[in-house]
N, C-alpha and C positions, 0 to 999 in steps of 0.2 A: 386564441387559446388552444386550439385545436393541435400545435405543436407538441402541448402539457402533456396530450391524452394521452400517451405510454411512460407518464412519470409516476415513479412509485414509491413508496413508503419503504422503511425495512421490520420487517418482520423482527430481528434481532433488539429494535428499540421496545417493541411489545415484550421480547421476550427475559430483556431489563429489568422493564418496569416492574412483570410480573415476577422475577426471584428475589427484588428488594421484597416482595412482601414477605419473605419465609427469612426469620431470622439466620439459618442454618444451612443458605442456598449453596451450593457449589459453582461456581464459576468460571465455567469455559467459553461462553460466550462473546466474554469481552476481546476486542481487538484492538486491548491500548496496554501497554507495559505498567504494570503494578510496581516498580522498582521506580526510587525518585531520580533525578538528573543528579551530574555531579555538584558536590557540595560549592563550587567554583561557583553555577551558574547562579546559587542560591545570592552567595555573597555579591556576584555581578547585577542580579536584581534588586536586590537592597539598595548597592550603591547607586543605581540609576535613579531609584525612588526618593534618595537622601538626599539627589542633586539635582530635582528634579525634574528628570527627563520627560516630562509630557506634550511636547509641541510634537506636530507629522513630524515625518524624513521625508527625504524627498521620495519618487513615486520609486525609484528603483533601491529603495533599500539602503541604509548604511554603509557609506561608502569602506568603515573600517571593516564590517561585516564581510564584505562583498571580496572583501582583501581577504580575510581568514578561510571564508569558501574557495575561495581562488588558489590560495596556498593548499589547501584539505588535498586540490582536488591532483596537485604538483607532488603530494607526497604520497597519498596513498595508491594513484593511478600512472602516474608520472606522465600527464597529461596538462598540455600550457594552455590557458584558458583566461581570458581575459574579463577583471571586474565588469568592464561596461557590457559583455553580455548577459552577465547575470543580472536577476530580476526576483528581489526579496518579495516575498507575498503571504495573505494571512493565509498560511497552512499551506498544505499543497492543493486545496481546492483553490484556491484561487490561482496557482499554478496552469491546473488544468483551463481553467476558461480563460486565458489567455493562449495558451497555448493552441487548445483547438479553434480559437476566435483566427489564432494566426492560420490555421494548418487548413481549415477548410473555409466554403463559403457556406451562405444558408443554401440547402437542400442538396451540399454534396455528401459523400458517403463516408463514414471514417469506421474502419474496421477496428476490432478487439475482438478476443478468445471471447467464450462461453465452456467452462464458467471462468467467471470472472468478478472484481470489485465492480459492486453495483452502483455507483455514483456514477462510472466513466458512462451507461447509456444515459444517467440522466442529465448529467452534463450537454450532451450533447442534441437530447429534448430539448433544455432550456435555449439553445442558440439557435436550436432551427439545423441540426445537422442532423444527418440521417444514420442512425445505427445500423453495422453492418455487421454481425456475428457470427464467429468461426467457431465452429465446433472443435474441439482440442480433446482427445483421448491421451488412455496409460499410455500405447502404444509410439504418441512422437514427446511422452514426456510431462503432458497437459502444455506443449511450446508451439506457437505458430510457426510452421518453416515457408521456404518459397510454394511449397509445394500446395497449400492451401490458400496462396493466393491466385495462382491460376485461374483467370475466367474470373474472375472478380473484379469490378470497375471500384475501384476505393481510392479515394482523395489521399487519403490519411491512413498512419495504422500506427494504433496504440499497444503497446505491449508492457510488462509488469516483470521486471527481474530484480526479485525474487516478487513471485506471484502469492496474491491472497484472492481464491482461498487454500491452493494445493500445497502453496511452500516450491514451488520447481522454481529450477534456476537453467538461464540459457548461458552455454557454455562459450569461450570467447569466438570456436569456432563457428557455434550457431549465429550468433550476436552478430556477425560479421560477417555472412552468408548469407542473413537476411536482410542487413543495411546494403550491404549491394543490389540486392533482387529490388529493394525498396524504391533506391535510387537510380538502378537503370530503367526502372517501370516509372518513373516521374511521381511515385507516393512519401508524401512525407511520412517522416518516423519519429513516432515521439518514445520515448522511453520511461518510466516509471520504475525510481529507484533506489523509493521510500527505505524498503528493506537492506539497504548496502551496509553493511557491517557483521548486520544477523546475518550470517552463511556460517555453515559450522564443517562442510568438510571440502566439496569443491572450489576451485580459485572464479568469482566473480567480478567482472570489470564493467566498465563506463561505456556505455556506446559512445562519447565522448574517444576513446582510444582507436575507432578508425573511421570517423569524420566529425568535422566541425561543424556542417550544416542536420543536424538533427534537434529538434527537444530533449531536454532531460529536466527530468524532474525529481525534486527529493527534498525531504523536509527535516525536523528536529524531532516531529511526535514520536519515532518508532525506536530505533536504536541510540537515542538520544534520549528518553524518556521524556517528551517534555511535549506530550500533547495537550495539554491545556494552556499551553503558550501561545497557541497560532501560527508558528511561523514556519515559511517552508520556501524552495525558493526554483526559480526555472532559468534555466543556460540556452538561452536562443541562439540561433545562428545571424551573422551579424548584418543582415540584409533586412530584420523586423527589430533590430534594437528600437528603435525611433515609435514605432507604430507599438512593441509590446509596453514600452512607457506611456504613451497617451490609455492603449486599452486598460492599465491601471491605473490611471488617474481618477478615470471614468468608473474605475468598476469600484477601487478601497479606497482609493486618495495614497494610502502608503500601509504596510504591514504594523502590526504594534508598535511603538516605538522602546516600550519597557522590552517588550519581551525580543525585540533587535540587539538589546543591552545582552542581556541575559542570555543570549544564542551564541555571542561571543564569545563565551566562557563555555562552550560543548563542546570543542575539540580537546577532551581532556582523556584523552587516548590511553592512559596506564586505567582510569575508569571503565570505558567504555568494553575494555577488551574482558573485565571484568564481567559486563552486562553481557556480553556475548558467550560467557561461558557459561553462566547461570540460564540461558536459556539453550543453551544448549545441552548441559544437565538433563532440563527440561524434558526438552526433544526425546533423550532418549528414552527416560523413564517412559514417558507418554507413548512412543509408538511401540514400544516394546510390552508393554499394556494391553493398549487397542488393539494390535496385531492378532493376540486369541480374542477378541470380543468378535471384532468386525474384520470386514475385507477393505483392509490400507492399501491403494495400488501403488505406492513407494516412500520410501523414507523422504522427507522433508530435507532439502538441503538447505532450505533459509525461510526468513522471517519466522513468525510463529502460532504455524498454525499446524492440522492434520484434518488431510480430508478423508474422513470413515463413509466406506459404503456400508448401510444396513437392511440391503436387501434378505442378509436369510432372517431377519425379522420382521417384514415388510413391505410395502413399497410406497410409504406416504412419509418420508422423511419430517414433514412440518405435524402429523398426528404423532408418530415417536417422541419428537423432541418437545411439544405439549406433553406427552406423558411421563417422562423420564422428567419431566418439570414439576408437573403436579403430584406425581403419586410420590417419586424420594427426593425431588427439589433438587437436581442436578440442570444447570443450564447450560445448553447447547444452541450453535445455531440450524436450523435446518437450509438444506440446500439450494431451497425458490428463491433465497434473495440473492446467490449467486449465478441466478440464470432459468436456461431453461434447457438445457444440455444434460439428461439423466443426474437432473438434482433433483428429482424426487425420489430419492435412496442414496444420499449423501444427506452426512452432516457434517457439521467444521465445529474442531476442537482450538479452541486458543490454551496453549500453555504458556498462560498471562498471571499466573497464580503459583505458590509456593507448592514443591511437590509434598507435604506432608498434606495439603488441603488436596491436590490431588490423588494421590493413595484412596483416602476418605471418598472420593464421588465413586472412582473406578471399583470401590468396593459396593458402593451404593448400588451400581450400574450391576456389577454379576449379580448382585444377589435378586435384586429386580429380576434379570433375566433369567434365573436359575443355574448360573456358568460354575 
C-alpha cells in the first residue's frame, strides 16, 4: 500500500457536497457541462434500451463506434486513423490506466504540468509509476515546452490541450515541437483531449496530425455533454493494439454497452457548434467579470474553466473559497487540488452554468468583497 500514500481526495467533492446544502448556492465549481447531449443521442439510447442492448461488446468497443471516431477524426483533423487502434473505454479514466500501464513500468517516471488535473498523479499512485512534476507559469502559457524537460529522466509525459485547470491551448507549432523533443529523447507522449471542440478562438489539433505513435485520449463528458454516460476512448500506436485490449479486459471487460449506443449519435456537429458558442458566451462574460475582481493571467482559449489569482485578498486560496461558500454561498474551487505550484492563491471558476445565475454570484462576490 505504501504506493497509495500520496493519493488524494479532491477537495472540490467536499465543496459539492457542502453548496447542495444552501438552497440558493452559486455554482462554479462544477467541471461537468450543465447543457444536455444532442437530442439524437437521447433517441439513440432509448432505442438501444427498446432492443435490448445489455450484453458486453467486445473489450475494444463498438466496432460501428469505433468507425464514427475514426471518420470524426478524417473530418475534423484530416488525419487517417485506423478503427483497430482505437480503444472504447468507461470514460477517459479508464483511458488513462491503460495508457500509462502502456507508456510506463512500475517505478518509472511520467511527467505532467503543475497545475494540473488531479487524477493524472493519482492515476499513476495507483499503478506504481512515479509522479514527476513540472512547474508551468503565465510566462510559457501554463505549456510544457522542450525546454522544461531538460535534465529530466521521464518515461512518459502527459500533457492536456486544452488544459484544466487554466483553459491554455498548445499551438500546432508547440504541439509539434514538443512531439519531436519527445521522440528524439525516447519519451512517450500521451495527449489529453477531452476539451477538443471547446476552443473558442485559436485553431487546435490532434497530436495525431504529426505522428502515429503517440496516445491520445478524449471522451464524450465535456463537449459532447454526456458525462454520466461513461464513455471515453484512447488511439494507441499500433505496436500495444494487442496488449491495450488484454489491459481492458482485465481492467472493465468492455465500456457501457447502452451508453456505446448512445455515443454514436454525438457527432451531431450543427449541435455541438451550438454548445461551443454558448460556452463561449460564457467565457467571455466570466473573464471580463473576474478580470476587475482578481489577477486572470490570460483569457482562456478552451475548455471551461478560469484560473483567478486571489492574492490581493490573501494567500490561502482553500480558507477564501470556504468563505465565499459559507458567508454568500458562491462555490469555487480552490487551487490545492490542482497542485502544488502557487495554488495556494488560485482558484478555478467553471462557467458550467447559465450566465444570468452567473451575473447573481459575481454580484454576490463584489459585494462580499466591498468592489
Amino acid at each position: 500500500m505504501n504506493r497509495l500514500k500520496n493519493l488524494s481526495s479532491f477537495i472540490v467533492m467536499d465543496i459539492v457536497r457542502e453548496a447542495l446544502k444552501y438552497e440558493d448556492s452559486i455554482h462554479f465549481e462544477v467541471g461537468q457541462p450543465d447543457l444536455p447531449p444532442s437530442l439524437k443521442v437521447k433517441e439513440a439510447l432509448l432505442d438501444a434500451v427498446k432492443k435490448e442492448r445489455f450484453s458486453y461488446t467486445e473489450s475494444l468497443g463498438l466496432v460501428v463506434l469505433r468507425e464514427k471516431i475514426q471518420k470524426h477524426y478524417k473530418k475534423i483533423y484530416g488525419v487517417d486513423i485506423k478503427k483497430e487502434n482505437i480503444l472504447i473505454t468507461p470514460g477517459t479514466s479508464g483511458a488513462f490506466l491503460v495508457a500509462y500501464s502502456l507508456a510506463c513500468d512500475y517505478n518509472e517516471r511520467l511527467g505532467f504540468c503543475d497545475p494540473g488535473y488531479p487524477c493524472y498523479k493519482n492515476f499513476s499512485y495507483i499503478l506504481g509509476i512515479k509522479a514527476n512534476f513540472i512547474d508551468v507559469f503565465e510566462d510559457s502559457g501554463y505549456r510544457i515546452t522542450p525546454s522544461h524537460l531538460k535534465n529530466r529522466s521521464i518515461k512518459a509525459l502527459q500533457i492536456s490541450n486544452p488544459a484544466n485547470p487554466t483553459g491554455n491551448i498548445y499551438t500546432k507549432e508547440q504541439l509539434k515541437e514538443l512531439i519531436e523533443y519527445c521522440q528524439k529523447n525516447g519519451i512517450s507522449f500521451i495527449s489529453d483531449e477531452l476539451y477538443h471542440g471547446l476552443v473558442y478562438d485559436d485553431e487546435v489539433t490532434t497530436a495525431l496530425k504529426f505522428s502515429d505513435d503517440v496516445f491520445v485520449i478524449n471522451g464524450f463528458s465535456k463537449y459532447y455533454c454526456m458525462p454520466g454516460f461513461r464513455v471515453g476512448w484512447l488511439i494507441t500506436p499500433s505496436r500495444y493494439i494487442k496488449k491495450a485490449e488484454e489491459i481492458a479486459q482485465n481492467l472493465f471487460i468492455s465500456a457501457p454497452t447502452l451508453s456505446q449506443y448512445a455515443a454514436m449519435e454525438a457527432f451531431d456537429y450543427e449541435y455541438l457548434n451550438s454548445v461551443r458558442e454558448t460556452f463561449r458566451k460564457r467565457r467571455d462574460y466570466l473573464f471580463n467579470e473576474l478580470k476587475e475582481i482578481f489577477k486572470v493571467p490570460s483569457l482562456p482559449k478552451g475548455a471551461f474553466y478560469i484560473w483567478a489569482d486571489i492574492s490581493r485578498y490573501g494567500n490561502d486560496s482553500f480558507s477564501f473559497a470556504r468563505e465565499l461558500l459559507e458567508k454568500i454561498h458562491v462555490a469555487v474551487t480552490p487551487g490545492k487540488d490542482f497542485g502544488m505550484n502557487q495554488t495556494h492563491k488560485f482558484i478555478r471558476f467553471a462557467y458550467t452554468t447559465e450566465i444570468k445565475k452567473m451575473e447573481e454570484g459575481i454580484e454576490r462576490i463584489k459585494k462580499h468583497l466591498k468592489i
